[in-house]
N, C-alpha and C positions, 0 to 999 in steps of 0.2 A: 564462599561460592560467588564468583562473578558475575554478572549477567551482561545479555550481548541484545542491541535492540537494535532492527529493521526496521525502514519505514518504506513503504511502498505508494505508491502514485500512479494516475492513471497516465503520467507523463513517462514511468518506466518504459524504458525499449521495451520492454515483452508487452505490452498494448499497444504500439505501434502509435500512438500519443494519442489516442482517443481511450473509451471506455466498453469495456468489453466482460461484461459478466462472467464468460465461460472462463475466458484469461487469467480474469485475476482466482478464479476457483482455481484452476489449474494449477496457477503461479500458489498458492496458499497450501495448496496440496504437496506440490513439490517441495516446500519449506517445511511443513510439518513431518514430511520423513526424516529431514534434517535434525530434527529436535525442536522447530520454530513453532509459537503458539501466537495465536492473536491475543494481543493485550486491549484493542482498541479497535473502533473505527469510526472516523468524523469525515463529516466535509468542511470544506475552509473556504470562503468566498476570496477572490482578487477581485480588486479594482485595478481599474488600467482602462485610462484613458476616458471615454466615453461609454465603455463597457464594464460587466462585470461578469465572474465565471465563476464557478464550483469545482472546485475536485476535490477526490476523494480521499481517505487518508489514511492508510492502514498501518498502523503501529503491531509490530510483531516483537516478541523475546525471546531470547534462546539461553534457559541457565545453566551451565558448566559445570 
């Protein structure tokens, strides 16, 4: 059996590149009909620049 992994970001076109609760529910929702489960969920800091930012990090699997 193979397995198949999604990773989803709040940089995905369906958040419109911000971060949006009900969206990414949505979006989790619509994947799990699919057969996609969440395996994970982190945030990951960047550096850049003078700044730094968070996002989010949703690891999803779908096994065959």
């Amino acid at each position: 059996m193979a397995a198949q992994y999604k990773v989803l970001t709040q940089r995905d076109r369906r958040f419109s590149g911000k971060f949006n609760p009900e969206a990414l529910e949505l979006a989790i929702n619509g994947y799990a009909v699919d057969g996609w489960v969440v395996k994970a969920a982190v945030t990951a800091e960047f550096k850049g620049g003078l700044s730094t930012r968070e996002e989010l990090i949703v690891i999803m699997e779908k096994v065959n």
